[in-house]
C-alpha angles and dihedrals in degrees: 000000000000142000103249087206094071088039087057098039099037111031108142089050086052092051096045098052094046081047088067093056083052093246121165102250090202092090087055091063081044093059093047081045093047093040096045087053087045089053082045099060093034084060102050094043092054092052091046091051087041080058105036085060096042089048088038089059093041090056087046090058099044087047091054089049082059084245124136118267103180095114088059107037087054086054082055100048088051095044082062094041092058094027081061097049085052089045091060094044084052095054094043092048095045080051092053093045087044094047086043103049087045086062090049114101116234117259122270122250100236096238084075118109121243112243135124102226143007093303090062088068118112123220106235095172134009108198133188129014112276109240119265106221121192083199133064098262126229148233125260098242085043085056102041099036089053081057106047102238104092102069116188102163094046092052084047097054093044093046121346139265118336102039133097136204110219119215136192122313098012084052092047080051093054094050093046091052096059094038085052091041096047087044089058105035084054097039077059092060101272116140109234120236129190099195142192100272084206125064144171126262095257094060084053085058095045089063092033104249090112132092091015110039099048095128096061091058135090106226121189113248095225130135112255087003114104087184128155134195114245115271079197137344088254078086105069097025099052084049091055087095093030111146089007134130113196135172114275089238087077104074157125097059107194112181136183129178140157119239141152119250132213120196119175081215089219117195093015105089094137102039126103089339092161123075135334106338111094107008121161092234120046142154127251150199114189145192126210127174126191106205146155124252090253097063090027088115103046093040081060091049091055100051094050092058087047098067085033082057093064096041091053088046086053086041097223119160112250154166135226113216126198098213124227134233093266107048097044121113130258096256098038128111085178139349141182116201117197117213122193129213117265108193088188093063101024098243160077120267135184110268099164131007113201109194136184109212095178109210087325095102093031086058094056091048095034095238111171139151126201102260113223085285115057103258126115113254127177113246126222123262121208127177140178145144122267083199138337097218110200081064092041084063099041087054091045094047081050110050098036105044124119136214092262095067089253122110141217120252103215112243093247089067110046100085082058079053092062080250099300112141107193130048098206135145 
């Protein structure tokens, strides 16, 4: 959600900041239209209620007289009749400027590149050396389906595409990632969280997934529920101070916590249908961080050494981009998605996006502390994954796989392996 006000005073800089996501600034004429019929109604309500009560007294006092009032009291009446008309175009009109900000993207921090798309990203870090195979690599689902522990049909038959059954080893591995994520995220000062994985539709708004990106979502088909399961665990952590207002002192608020996650994956059939990519159930580890304006940036900076943390610990080869204009998300003022290197297809893929959303978030949940002063201010919301963990394992069976068809368990997890060192038949 966004402040009118900087709608109303700045609304060619407005215009030209949502201009570089591509966004149809239409919508931003029809908010100051919206909002100047709004202040227009205020306005003629509060005189009709300013009059209701003058003509009201003055009734009183000629009753009390023993005169007759009825001419009066008939202008009143009318006066209720027409300020009630004006009461329900106010509150339909406050629902239409509401409905529209909430489909609104958040601004864009200025640091961020113009581009229109993915190839308009720019490489901030490269990290690790990519693995040299004498041997044409494979494929994670190659890998795991020769050893009997990634099962697609079985998932398939149980439930449909999209879904894998874990087995042995490679299941003991997933299970060892979050336990070693969560290990490190808390040893660095998060609380860990363990939340519902299923919320109302008011804690979707709050993150802004809801109303525009329903049809990514799972909802629960149950009568007088209107429940959904969790895109990511960001939606219920963020809302744990939803409609709060809480002293300064308490924050920062850094968070971690494991959950599954369940995406429709709406507009992508044809894309990564094979293995563990985009699946509509995953694993997660997230990060989530509750600031004020003043440490927003380094908060973000944090968190991005934090998932490169695990990465360098794994020792998996990686890069850090600065996305554009064009490929951020709809809550984002800023992110920096990390992609690690996948032998098996040749190339880098998103393993973990940090994003800084500023008060845009906080607006829609109504999180807010008491400044230094007293007054009620929004806090910042920042979120990212530290680390998704189905993809941690891909890039892991990747990038340590043999010829053989075994592959290497990285030293850092081993202890979390119960010390084995090779995941093999």
């Amino acid at each position: 959600m966004h402040d009118i006000k900087l709608f109303v005073e700045k609304t060619t800089d407005v215009k030209n900041n949502l201009s570089r996501r591509g966004y149809d600034l239409k919508d931003v004429d029809l908010v100051i239209e919206l909002n100047e019929t709004r202040k227009s109604l205020t306005q003629k309500v509060e005189n009709d209620r300013a009059q209701i009560k003058k003509l009201s007294e003055q009734i009183g006092a000629i009753k009390k007289q023993g005169a007759d009032a009825t001419a009066l009291m008939d202008q009143v009446a009318n006066i209720k009749k027409g300020s009630a008309e004006n009461e329900l175009r106010l509150e339909e009109n406050k629902k239409s400027l509401n409905d529209l900000l909430s489909r609104i993207p958040n601004l864009i921090d200025e640091s961020v590149p113009e581009g229109k798309d993915e190839t308009g990203n720019k490489e901030i870090k490269s990290w690790g050396t990519k693995p040299d195979f004498k041997f044409k690599a494979k494929e994670h689902f190659e890998l795991g389906e020769d050893l009997g522990m990634l099962d697609f049909e079985a998932a398939a038959k149980l439930t449909g595409a999209r879904f894998c059954v874990y087995k042995k080893q490679i299941a003991r591995m997933e299970r060892a990632l979050i336990n070693f994520m969560i290990d490190q995220h808390v040893d660095a000062g998060y609380e860990e969280i363990l939340p519902p994985f299923i919320v109302n539709a008011d804690t979707l708004y709050g993150t802004g997934q809801l109303p525009k990106f329903k049809d990514d979502l799972f909802r629960l088909d149950l009568p007088d529920r209107d429940w959904y399961l969790i895109p990511t665990a960001e939606v219920p952590i963020t809302n744990l101070k939803k409609n709060e207002l809480f002293n300064k002192n308490e924050l920062p608020l850094k968070y971690t916590a494991y959950t599954p996650c369940f995406r429709s994956e709406a507009g992508s059939y044809g894309r990564d249908t094979k293995g563990l990519i985009r699946q509509h159930q995953f694993n997660k580890v997230e990060l989530v961080n509750i600031v004020s304006a003043d440490v927003s940036d380094k908060a973000h900076k944090d968190m991005i050494d934090r998932a490169c943390s695990i990465l360098e610990l794994l020792k998996l080869p990686y890069r850090a981009m600065l996305l554009c204009a064009g490929d951020m998300g709809f809550g984002s003022r800023k992110t920096i998605d990390l992609e690690v290197w996948l032998p098996g297809q040749n190339t880098y893929r998103e393993i973990s996006s940090i994003s800084n959303c500023w008060d845009f978030q906080a607006r829609r949940a109504g999180i807010r502390f008491r400044g230094v002063d007293g007054k009620p201010e929004f806090a910042h919301t920042l979120n990212g994954s530290g680390l998704a963990v189905g993809r941690t394992l891909v890039a892991i069976m990747e990038n340590y796989q043999q010829e053989n068809g075994t592959i290497v368990i990285p030293e850092a997890l081993r202890p979390y392996m119960g010390g084995a060192q090779l995941i093999q038949k």
